[in-house]
C-alpha positions in Angstrom: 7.7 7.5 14.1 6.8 11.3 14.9 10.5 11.0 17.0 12.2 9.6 14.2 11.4 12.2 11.8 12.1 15.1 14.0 15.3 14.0 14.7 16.1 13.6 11.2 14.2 17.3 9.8 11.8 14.9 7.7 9.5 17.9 6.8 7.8 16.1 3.9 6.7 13.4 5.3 3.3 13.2 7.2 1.9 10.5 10.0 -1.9 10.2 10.4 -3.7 8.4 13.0 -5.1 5.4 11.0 -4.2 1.8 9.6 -4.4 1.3 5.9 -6.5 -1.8 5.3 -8.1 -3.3 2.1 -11.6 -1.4 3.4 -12.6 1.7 5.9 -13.7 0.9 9.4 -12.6 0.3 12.7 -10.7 -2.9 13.0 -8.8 -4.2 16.1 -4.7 -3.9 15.9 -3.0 -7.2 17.2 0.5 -6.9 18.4 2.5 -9.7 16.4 3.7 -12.9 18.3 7.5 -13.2 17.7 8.1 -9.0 17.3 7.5 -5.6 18.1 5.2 -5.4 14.7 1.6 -5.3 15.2 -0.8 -6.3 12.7 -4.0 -6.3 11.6 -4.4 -10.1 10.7 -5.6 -11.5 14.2 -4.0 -14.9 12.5 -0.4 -13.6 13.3 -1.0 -11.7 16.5 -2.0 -12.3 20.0 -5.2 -12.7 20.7 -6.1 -8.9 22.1 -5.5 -6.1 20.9 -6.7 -2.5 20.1 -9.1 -1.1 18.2 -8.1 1.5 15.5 -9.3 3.5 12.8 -8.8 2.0 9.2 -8.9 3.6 5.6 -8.1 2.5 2.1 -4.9 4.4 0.4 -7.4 5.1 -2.7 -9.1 7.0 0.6 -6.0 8.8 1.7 -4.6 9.8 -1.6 -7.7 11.7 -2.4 -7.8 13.5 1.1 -3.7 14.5 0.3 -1.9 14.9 -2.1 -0.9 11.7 -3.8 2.4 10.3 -3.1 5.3 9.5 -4.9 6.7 6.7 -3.5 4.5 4.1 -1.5 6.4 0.9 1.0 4.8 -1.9 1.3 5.5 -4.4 4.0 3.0 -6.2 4.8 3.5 -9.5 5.7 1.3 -11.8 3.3 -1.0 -8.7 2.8 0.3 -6.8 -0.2 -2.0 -8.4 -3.3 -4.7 -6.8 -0.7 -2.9 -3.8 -0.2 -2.6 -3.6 -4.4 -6.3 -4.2 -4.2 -7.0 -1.3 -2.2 -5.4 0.9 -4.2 -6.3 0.3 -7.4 -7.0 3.7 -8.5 -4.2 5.3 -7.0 -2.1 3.0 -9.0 -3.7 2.8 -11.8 -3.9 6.8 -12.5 -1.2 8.2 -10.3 1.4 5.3 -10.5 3.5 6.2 -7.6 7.0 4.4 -7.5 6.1 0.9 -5.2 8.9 -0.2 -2.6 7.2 -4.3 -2.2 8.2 -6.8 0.3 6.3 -10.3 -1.9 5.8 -12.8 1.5 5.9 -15.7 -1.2 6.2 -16.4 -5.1 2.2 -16.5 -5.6 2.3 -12.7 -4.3 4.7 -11.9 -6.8 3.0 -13.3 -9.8 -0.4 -11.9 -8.3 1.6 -8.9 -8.2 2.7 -9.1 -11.7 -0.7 -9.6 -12.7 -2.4 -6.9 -11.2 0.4 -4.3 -12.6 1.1 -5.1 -16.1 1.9 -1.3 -16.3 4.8 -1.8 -13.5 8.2 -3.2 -14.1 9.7 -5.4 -11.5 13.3 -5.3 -10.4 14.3 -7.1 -7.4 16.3 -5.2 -4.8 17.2 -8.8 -2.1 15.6 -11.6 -1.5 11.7 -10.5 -1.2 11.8 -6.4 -1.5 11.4 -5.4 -5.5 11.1 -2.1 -7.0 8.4 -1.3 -8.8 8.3 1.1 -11.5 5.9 3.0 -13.9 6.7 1.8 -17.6 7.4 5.1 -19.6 6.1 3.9 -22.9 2.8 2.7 -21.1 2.8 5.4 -19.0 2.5 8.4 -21.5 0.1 5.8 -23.4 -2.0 5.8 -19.9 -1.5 9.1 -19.5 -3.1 9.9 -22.9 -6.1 7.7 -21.9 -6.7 9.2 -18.4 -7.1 12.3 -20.5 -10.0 10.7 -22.9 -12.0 9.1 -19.8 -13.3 9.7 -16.4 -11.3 8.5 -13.2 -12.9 5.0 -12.9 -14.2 3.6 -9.2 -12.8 0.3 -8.0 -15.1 -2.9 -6.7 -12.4 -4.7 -4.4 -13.1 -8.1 -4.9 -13.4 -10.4 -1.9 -10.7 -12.3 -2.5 -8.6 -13.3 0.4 -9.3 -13.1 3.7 -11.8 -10.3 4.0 -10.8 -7.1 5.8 -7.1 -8.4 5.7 -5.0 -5.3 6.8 -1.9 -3.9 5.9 0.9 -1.3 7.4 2.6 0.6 4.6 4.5 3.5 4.7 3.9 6.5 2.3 6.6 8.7 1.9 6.5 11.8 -1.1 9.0 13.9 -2.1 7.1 17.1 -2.4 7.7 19.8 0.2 
């Protein structure tokens, strides 16, 4: 990736050493079965692997500056990966790029951000945007309260990790 935005004088964009999963740890990285992909779900990779450092994006968007757009393609992963970023979402609101692995994902998705619209860009990959009138109406209510903390919820598998790209457009 480092290669990739050298030879294309990406100067905004920043690679760190570390997955993005639904919770911090160390967690083993599986490469995938039928591609070059790896993955952090040992139930679509081969059975070893390597171990890597993991951190939430709520994490890493307090540690940089938060970004503006966030790509999510994370095969089966991405209500987690919404999970895990709860309050990035919910008080920055970056622009989402989302690859939905099925139609539960996507109403989960719709669930979880009432405050996003969906519009779909092919067959699973949707664009998901801030709504203006709820966003100044958020915006005004970030004002009046404190940042609030997020409990992820166990729900699916627990751990389940995720690759995402963050890209921002600041300099």
């Amino acid at each position: 990736m480092q290669m990739a935005l050298e030879l294309n004088d990406a100067r905004n964009v920043g690679v760190h050493g570390c997955a993005v999963a639904a919770e911090s740890g160390e967690r083993t990285l599986y490469a995938h079965e039928a591609s070059s992909m790896w993955t952090l779900v040992p139930e679509m990779g081969r059975p070893d692997g390597v171990t890597v450092e993991c951190r939430t994006l709520d994490e890493l968007a307090r540690d940089l500056e938060p970004p503006d757009l966030v790509k999510i393609d994370v095969d089966g992963g991405e209500v987690d990966a919404f999970r895990g970023e709860l309050e990035l979402l919910g008080h920055r609101r970056p622009t989402l790029v989302v690859e939905f692995s099925d139609d539960a994902a996507l109403a989960e998705g719709h669930e979880l951000l009432p405050w996003y619209t969906f519009a779909r860009l092919g067959e699973q990959r949707w664009l998901l945007s801030p709504r203006v009138a709820e966003l100044a109406q958020l915006e005004e209510a970030d004002r009046r309260t404190p940042p609030f903390r997020t409990a992820r919820p166990g729900t699916g598998s627990p751990g389940k990790g995720m690759w995402l790209s963050v890209l921002s457009s600041r300099s």
